[in-house]
Each structure stands twice: as structure tokens, then as C-alpha cells.
C-alpha positions, 0 to 999 in steps of 0.5 A: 459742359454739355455739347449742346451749350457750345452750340450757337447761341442764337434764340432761335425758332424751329416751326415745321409746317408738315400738316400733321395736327397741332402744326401751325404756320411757322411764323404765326406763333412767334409774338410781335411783342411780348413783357410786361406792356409789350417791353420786348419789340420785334425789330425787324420781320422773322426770318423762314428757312425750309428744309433746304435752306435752314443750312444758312443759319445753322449750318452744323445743326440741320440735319440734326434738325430734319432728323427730328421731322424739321421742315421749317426754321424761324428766327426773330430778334427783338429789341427791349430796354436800355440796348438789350436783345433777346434772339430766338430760333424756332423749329416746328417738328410735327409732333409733340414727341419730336419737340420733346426728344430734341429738346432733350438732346439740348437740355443733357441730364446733369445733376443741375438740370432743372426744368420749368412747366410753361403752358404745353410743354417744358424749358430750361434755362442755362445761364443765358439761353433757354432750350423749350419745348412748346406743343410741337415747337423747339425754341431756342431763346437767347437773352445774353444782354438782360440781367433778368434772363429767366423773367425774358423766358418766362414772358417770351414762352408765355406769349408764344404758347398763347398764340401756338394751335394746341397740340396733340398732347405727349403720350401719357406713358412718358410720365410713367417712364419719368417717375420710373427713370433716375431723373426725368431729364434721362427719358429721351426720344428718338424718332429713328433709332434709340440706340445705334447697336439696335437699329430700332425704332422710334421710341425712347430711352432712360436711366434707370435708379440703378444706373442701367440704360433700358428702352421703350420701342413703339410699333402700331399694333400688338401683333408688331409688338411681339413680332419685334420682340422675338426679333430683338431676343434673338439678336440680342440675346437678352430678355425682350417683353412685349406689352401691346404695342410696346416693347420693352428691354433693357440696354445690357443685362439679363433676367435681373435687369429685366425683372428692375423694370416689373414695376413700370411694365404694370404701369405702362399696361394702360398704354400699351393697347 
């Protein structure tokens, strides 16, 4: 079983008000109601946790949280039908790429893994709880009482995603890193490092159809590129290829595993200026 499913199972809403575009109020997206003829009713206010404060509702997960930009966490509970309930919690984060990255720390990349579009984003659903990304949101959706979990998704996602200030999209490169990757779950993101031994970052990381892990690190101009590139060269001692504002190497290796990675370093090029 994934770490992330032994987590508290609350559906919970994380929405970070930090003024970056596509940010919203933290509480302006989650819907009074949502289903088929508003089945599904807020049963009491959100609830708005800061940075400070979101401790008290998810004491093992905060920092987690903040180290994905998360300033703000909401938490709505809705009654429906016949006694059910469905819980949500809610991080706003900023940007589209910290929704996405943890987002993928929760879904984990098993061969089951198996995710629905929804407008802006992604989720994926694990028996009773769905772990979403919605422009720059993580949800969490919990439905544990309803024998049709993923119709409650679908519906609560939809209405949340009506009512989110659209975003800056994710980067058009993380495709490129998807089709290039064993599976798509394998792309992550990390804001700070994308591997502990590297200290580096932001950027992402992925498995590559062979099985090797290699890494995608961000820099804001082609000059920085190459200048961490050489960096990382000699501290690594494997191969390190700048390509504009990216730098691309893989996690263990040498010239062979480098060379794996020509066919996607031609279809990053677009991205890389």
C-alpha cells in the first residue's frame, strides 16, 4: 500500500492565497453544493487554516503542505442522501506545478494507478478517496459512506473546477517527460530538491522505460543552465546536458544512460528558451 493512503482520510481542501496568478480566495472555490440537483449540501461553514494554524487539522502533514508553497487549508463537509457524507480538504499552492507534484507524492505510481482528466488538472481515485489536482489546488475528496464514490468525485471536482480563477497552465514539457517516462504517474515534481544526494532544485524527476531514474532541473536562463550543468558534472561525475534553461541528467550512470535520454532532450528543445 502506498504511505499516502495511510494518511488521514478526511476530503480535505488546501487553497493558498499567496497572489501569484491563478491563485483565488481559499474559500471561493469550494461549491455550496454540488450532484445532480445540488444532492450534495454544505452542512456547516469551511473551515480556513493558515500556514500557522493548518497544524490543527493535519498535524503530520503541514510541513509537508508548506514545503509545496501551501499558506492556506480549507476543509468542507457535505451531507448528501440517506446519512452519507463526503469530507474534503483543500490546499491552495501557488502554481499549477506545486498542485501537480503533490498531488503526485499522494497518488504514488503502482501499476493500478489510473488517473481521470477533470477540467484543469487530473485525479485519482483509491477506493474511497480521490487525490486531485484542480489548477493551482490539491484536494483531497473523501466519500467512505457512498456506494458510488467515483459519481461523488466527478460531480464535486466539476463544480470546484467551475468556480476555480483559471490558472496558468502546467508547462507544456511535462507531457514530453510523460510519454518519455515508464508511466506517466512516474514524472514528479519537487520545488525544493528532486533528490537529497543533489541538493538541487526545482525540477522534476521520472522513470525512465528501462527503469533508471533521471532528472529535469529548472534555472531561469540559459546562462544558469550551463553554469549548473558544469557544477553538477563535477560533482557528480556523470554526464550533465544543458539545454537552455534546463538541465538534464540522469540519477546513476554514465554515457549509455545519457544517451537513453536523446530522444526526449530533441523534444524539450522548444521548451528549453
Amino acid at each position: 500500500m502506498h504511505p499516502s493512503r495511510a494518511l488521514p482520510a478526511g476530503f480535505c481542501l488546501f487553497l493558498l492565497s499567496c497572489g501569484l496568478a491563478g491563485a483565488s480566495d481559499p474559500g471561493a472555490a469550494m461549491p455550496r453544493a454540488f450532484g445532480a440537483g445540488d444532492l450534495f449540501r454544505s452542512s456547516e461553514e469551511f473551515k480556513v487554516f493558515t500556514a500557522e494554524t493548518m497544524y490543527e487539522h493535519v498535524d503530520g502533514e503541514a510541513e509537508l503542505f508548506k514545503r509545496f508553497g501551501a499558506t492556506r487549508l480549507v476543509y468542507g463537509l457535505y451531507e448528501g442522501p440517506v446519512r452519507t457524507s463526503v469530507t474534503v480538504d483543500a490546499v491552495e499552492l501557488g502554481s499549477p506545478e506545486n498542485a501537480f507534484g503533490l498531488y503526485r507524492l499522494y497518488t504514488g505510481c503502482e501499476e493500478d494507478t489510473r488517473e481521470e482528466a477533470v477540467d484543469q488538472g487530473r485525479f485519482y481515485a483509491s477506493d474511497s478517496t480521490a487525490f486531485a489536482w484542480v489548477g493551482t489546488s490539491f484536494l483531497r475528496v473523501n466519500a467512505a459512506d457512498s456506494p458510488e464514490p467515483l459519481a461523488v468525485f466527478r460531480g464535486f471536482l466539476t463544480a470546484f473546477a467551475q468556480k476555480t480563477t483559471p490558472a496558468v497552465p502546467l508547462p507544456g514539457y511535462v507531457a514530453e517527460l510523460e510519454r518519455a517516462a515508464r508511466r506517466p504517474c512516474d514524472v514528479r515534481y519537487f520545488p525544493d530538491f528532486v533528490d537529497p544526494a543533489l541538493e538541487v532544485g526545482p525540477g522534476y524527476r521520472w522513470v525512465t522505460p528501462g527503469g533508471k531514474t533521471a532528472f529535469l532541473l529548472q534555472r531561469s536562463s540559459a546562462a544558469e543552465g550551463a553554469a549548473l550543468a558544469g557544477e553538477l558534472a563535477g560533482k557528480t561525475g556523470r554526464p550533465c546536458r544543458a539545454l537552455g534553461r534546463f538541465v538534464v541528467l540522469p540519477k546513476d550512470g554514465g554515457e549509455k544512460e545519457m544517451a537513453e535520454l536523446e530522444h526526449l532532450l530533441a523534444a524539450l528543445k522548444t521548451h528549453a528558451d
